[in-house]
N, C-alpha and C positions, 0 to 999 in steps of 0.2 A: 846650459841653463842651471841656474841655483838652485837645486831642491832638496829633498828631503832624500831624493835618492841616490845625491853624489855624497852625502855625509856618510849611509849606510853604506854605501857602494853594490848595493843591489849585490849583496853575496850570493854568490852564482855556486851550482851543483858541480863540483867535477867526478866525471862519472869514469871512476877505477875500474879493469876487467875484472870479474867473476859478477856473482848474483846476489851474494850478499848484502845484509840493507848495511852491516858495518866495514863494506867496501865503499862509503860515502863519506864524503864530506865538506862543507862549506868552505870558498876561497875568495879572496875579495877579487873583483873587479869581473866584468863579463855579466852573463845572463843564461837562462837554459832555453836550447831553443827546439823549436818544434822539430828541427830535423833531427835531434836527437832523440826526440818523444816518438818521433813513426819509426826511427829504423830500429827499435828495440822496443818489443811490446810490452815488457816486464820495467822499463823507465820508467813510469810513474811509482811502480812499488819498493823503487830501489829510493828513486829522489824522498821519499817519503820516509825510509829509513836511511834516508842523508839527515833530513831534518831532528828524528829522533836523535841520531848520534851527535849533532851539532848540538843538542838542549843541553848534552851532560860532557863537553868538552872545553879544554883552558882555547881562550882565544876567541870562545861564544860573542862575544861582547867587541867582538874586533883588536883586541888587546894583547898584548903578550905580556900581561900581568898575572899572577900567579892568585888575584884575588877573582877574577875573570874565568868563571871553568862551568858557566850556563845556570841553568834552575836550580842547583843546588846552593850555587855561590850569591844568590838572590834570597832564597830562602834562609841562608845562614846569615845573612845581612840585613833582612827586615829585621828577625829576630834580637838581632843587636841592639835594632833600634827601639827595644819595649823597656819596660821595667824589671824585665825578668832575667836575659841573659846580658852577660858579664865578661868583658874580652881582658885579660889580666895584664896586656901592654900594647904599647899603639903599634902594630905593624899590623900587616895584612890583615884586611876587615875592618881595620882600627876606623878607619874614616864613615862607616854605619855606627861606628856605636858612638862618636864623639859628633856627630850630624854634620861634620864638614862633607857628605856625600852626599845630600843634598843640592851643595852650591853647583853652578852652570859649567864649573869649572874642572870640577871635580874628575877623575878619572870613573868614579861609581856611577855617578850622575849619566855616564857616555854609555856607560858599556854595559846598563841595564835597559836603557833606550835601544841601542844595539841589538841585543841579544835578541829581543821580541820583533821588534822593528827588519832584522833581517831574515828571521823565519816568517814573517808575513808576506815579502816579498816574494821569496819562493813558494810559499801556500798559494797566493793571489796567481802566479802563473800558471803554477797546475791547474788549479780550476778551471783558471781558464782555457787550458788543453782539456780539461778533461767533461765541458760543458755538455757537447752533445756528443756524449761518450759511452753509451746505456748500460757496457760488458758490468757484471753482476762485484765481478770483483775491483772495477775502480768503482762501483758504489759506494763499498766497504771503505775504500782509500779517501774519497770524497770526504764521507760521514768524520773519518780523524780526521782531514786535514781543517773540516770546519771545526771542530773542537779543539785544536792545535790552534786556529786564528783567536775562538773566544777568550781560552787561555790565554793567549799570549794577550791580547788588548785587554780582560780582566786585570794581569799585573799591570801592565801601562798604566790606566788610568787611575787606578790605588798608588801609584807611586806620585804622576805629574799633574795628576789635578785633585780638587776639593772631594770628598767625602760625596755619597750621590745626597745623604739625608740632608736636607735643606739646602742642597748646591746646583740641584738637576740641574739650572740651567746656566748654571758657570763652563770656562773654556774646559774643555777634557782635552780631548786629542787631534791629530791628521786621520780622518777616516779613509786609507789606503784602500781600497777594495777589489780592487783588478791592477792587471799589468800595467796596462793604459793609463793610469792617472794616479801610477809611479813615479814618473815622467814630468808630472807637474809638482809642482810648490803649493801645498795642501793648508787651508787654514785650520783651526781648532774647533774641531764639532764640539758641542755641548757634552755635558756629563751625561745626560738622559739621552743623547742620541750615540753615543756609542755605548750605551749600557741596551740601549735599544738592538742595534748590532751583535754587541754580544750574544742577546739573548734568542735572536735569532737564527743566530747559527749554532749554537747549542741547542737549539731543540730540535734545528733539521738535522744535526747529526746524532740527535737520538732516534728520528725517526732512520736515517739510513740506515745505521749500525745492529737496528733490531736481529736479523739472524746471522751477525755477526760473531765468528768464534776465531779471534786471535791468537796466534800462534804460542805467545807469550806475553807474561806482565809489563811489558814492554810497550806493547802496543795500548791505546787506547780504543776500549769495546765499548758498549751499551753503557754497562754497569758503572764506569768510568765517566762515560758524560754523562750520568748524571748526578753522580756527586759534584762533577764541576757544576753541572746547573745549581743542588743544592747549595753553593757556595755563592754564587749568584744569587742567587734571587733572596736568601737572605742578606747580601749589602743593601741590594736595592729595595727589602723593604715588603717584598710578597713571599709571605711567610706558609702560605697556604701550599705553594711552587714547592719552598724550601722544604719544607716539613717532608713533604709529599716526596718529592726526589730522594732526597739525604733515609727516608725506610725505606725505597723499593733500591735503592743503590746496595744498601748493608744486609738485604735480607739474604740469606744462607752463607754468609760471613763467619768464620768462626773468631773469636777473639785469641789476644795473645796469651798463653801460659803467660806465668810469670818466674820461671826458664827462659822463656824468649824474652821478655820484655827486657830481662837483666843479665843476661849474658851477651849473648853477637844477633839480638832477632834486629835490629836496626843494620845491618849491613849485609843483609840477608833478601831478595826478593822471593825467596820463598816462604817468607812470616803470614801467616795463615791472613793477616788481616790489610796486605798491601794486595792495593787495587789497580798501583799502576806506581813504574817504575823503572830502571834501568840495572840488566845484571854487565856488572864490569869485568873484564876479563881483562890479561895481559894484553893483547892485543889491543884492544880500546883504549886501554892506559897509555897504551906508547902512543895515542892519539897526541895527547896534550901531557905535560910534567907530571909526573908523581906528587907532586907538593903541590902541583894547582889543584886541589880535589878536597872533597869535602870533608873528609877524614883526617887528612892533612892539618886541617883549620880543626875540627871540631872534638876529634879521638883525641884526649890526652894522656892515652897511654901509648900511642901507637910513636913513630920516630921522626912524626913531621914536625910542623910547624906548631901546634899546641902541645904537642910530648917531649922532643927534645929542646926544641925554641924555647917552650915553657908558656908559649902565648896561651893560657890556659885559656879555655871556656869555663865561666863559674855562674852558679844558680844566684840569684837575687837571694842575701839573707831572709827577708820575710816571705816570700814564697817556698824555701824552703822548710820555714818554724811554721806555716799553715801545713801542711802536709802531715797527717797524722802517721807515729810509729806504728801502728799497725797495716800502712799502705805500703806494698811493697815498690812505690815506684819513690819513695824515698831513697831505696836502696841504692840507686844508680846514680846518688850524690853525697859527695862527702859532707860531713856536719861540721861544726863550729870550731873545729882542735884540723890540726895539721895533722895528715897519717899515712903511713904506709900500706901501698897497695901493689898488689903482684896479678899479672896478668899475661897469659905467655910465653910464663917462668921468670921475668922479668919482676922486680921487686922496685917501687920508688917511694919516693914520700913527696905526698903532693900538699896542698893549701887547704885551706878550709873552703868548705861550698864547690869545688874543683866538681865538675860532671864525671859520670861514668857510664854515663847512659848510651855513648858510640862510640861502639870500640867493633874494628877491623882488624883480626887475624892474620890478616893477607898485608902486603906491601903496599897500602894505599888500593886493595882492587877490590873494596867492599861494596855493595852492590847499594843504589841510588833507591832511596824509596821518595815518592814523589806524593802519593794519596794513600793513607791508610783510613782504613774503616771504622779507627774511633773517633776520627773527627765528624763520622757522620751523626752519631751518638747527640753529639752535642750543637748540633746543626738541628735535629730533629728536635731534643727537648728544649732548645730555644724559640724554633717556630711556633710550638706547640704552645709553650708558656706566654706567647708574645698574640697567642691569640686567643687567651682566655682559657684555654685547655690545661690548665696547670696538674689535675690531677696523673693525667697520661704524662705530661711531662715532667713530673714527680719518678712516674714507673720506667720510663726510656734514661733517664741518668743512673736510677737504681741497677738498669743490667748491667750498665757498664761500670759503676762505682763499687760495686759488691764486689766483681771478681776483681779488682786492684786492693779492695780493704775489705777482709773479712770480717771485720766488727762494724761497719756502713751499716744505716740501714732507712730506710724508706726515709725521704725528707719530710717533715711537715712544715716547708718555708713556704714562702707564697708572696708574691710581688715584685717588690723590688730583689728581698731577700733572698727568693726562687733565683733570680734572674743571676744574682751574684752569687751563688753557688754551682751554679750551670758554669758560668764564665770562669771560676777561679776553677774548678776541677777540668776545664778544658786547658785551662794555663798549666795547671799540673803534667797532664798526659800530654800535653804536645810543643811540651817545654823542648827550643833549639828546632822543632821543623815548622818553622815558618808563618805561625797563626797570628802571635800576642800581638805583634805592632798594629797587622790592618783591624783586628778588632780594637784598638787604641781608639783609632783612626775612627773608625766606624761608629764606634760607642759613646767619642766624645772625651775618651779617658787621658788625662794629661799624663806628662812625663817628670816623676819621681823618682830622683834616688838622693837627692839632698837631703838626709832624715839622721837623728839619733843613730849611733850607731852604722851605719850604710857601709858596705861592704865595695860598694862602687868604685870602679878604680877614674882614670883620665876621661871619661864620658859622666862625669859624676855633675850631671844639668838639671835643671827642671822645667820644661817645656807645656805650652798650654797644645793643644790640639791643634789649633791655626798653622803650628809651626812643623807637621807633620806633612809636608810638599815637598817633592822634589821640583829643583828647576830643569827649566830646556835647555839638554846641555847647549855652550857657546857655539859646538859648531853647526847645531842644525839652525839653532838662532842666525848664523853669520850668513847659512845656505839658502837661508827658505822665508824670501819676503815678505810670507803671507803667514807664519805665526808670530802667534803675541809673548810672552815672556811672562812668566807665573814674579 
């Protein structure tokens, strides 16, 4: 049969001896079967840190492309696609920042569908092993794997279909839900009924997860779902949700020094302010290439692909002349002149605007951060502001803008104004992990770098919002009778 599950290939578990969850990992073809889930009663929490390990490895996406290496290579590749970051030549990632990743055709287009698409498939089996399952600790395992499905179908639909604001009821996605109707050729549920799903299981696994205490940043906990809810329910629009998630998520959070913020706190999961994340070890690195990884692409000081390739990542000039000298997150970007910088003894001269905000120490083994806790910052003073609360959400940007600029001080904007101050200091702090595009996306904000002066290299376009879709790549198009074509 044509479906949606021979494109994926229903990446199956193969499960390596020992106990470890990073004794996993996903292989194409096969399925996991129940007689492997009874003759081993720790199977479920192994397949579970199969799935974790599959998020942050090359080949996530089905691929043995070297742009292909799970959540991270998503994250650095929406970002491409905003007004903010800057790829200095077309190789690897190149096709986000020039929007041919987009087209049906695409290799991005495949292997981000991919990526989500075949951690669902694995998520929908366990479930359904683990239905009437009651042991205390696959609750815990339940509670992530529903927040791992929300996850994963939150990016889907921000990538393959319209915006939820004024689109609810446009095509979204194949609502996959169980093993069972894997199996079949799935049409396109609505935007609001898979934001409807989302949000459904994001909240039952904040209800599971409640005395849940994970072993490490790695896992997703309480705390965890509910920033992803935060992030949710501010697309879709319940700001009340958002508000409310995104402060009980960040409370006893400590923020980052600014030590950490400008030295190695980004390649670090133990940065006071990551909620959830992946620590990379050699052993996990020889999962997938050295150069497929996100340091590789992003550190340009480091010996991959952006430091000796020279495929620089660089800051949008106007984003970074908004950034005032007194904010030390300036600092982790070069300015307007060409200059030398030394880093691990290492002395270079880089471009102007060139990042310096992710740099890895190690051989490519710097550690994945996935959710840190100032984007909740600005989750909170948005909801806040968006629902007439502007003075609290005056004070909720305040904590977090003060300790990045000690000359900041209490905004007196309001409105629109408010609102564009919230947005462009979130653009500031989480410039390159993955926010700008879907807030583009979201906000209605076009795509600008055709301007006086533009720094912009070979993705130098200007796109209206409309044009922020990906298609269905060709081959689930070619597989699965029953969807429609963006």
């Amino acid at each position: 049969m044509k479906t949606i599950k021979y494109f994926i290939a229903a990446f199956s578990i193969s499960l390596i001896a020992g106990s470890c969850a990073n004794d996993l990992n996903t292989l194409p073809e096969g399925d996991i079967s129940g007689e492997q889930l009874n003759n081993d009663q720790s199977k479920p929490e192994k397949i579970l840190g199969g799935i974790y390990l599959d998020l942050r490895s090359n080949g996530a996406g089905g691929s043995t492309a070297h742009s292909d290496f799970g959540i991270m290579a998503i994250k650095g590749g929406s970002d491409l696609m905003s007004n903010d970051v800057i790829q200095a030549t077309n190789q690897h990632l190149g096709m986000f920042y020039n929007y041919e990743a987009t087209n049906a055709s695409n290799s991005a287009a495949e292997f981000v569908w991919t990526t989500f698409y075949a951690r669902i498939f694995v998520i929908n089996k366990l479930l359904d092993d683990l239905k009437n399952d009651t042991k205390s600790n696959n609750t815990a395992i339940k509670g992530q794997l529903l927040a791992l499905r929300a996850y994963s179908y939150f990016y889907l639909v921000r990538f393959y279909a319209k915006s939820y604001k004024d689109n609810p009821s446009s095509p979204g996605l194949p609502l996959v839900l169980t093993s069972s109707n894997q199996s079949q050729g799935l049409a396109r549920s609505s935007v609001s009924d898979v934001y409807q799903q989302i949000t459904r299981d994001i909240e039952e696994s904040i209800v599971l997860l409640d005395s849940y205490a994970r072993p490490s940043r790695a896992q997703i906990d309480q705390r965890t779902a509910k920033a992803i809810a935060a992030e949710v329910y501010l697309e879709t629009g319940d700001y009340s949700k958002a508000g409310k998630y995104a402060n009980e998520s960040k409370q006893g959070i400590a923020l980052m020094t600014e030590n950490d913020y400008t030295t190695t706190g980004f390649s670090n999961i133990n940065n006071p302010e990551v909620l959830w994340g992946f620590h990379n070890t050699v052993s996990t690195m020889s999962i997938g290439n050295y150069y497929a990884s996100f340091f590789s692409m992003f550190d340009n000081t480091n010996e991959g692909y952006a430091g000796a390739a020279r495929i620089y990542k660089l800051i949008d000039k106007r984003l970074y002349q908004a950034i005032p000298d007194t904010d030390y997150r300036k600092k982790v970007f070069n300015g307007s002149q060409t200059a030398a910088y030394t880093f691990n003894g290492k002395k270079k001269n880089y471009p102007a605007y060139v990042n310096w905000k992710f740099k890895d120490p190690t051989l490519f083994e710097g550690d994945y951060i996935y959710i840190r806790a100032s984007s909740l910052y600005y989750i909170e003073a948005e909801a806040l502001a968006r629902q007439g609360r502007e003075a609290e959400a005056r004070q909720v940007l305040y904590e977090i803008t003060s300790k990045r600029n000690s000359a900041y001080t209490l905004s007196s904007n309001s409105g629109n104004n408010l609102m564009n101050e919230i947005i462009l200091q979130k653009r500031i702090e989480l410039w390159g992990e993955g926010y700008a595009w879907f807030d583009m996306k979201r906000l209605g904000t076009p795509l600008e770098r055709i301007y006086s002066g533009t720094n912009h290299t070979f993705g130098r376009l200007n796109l209206s919002p409309d044009k922020f879709i990906f298609q269905i790549p060709n081959k689930e198009i070619n597989n699965n009778p029953q969807i429609t074509q963006n």
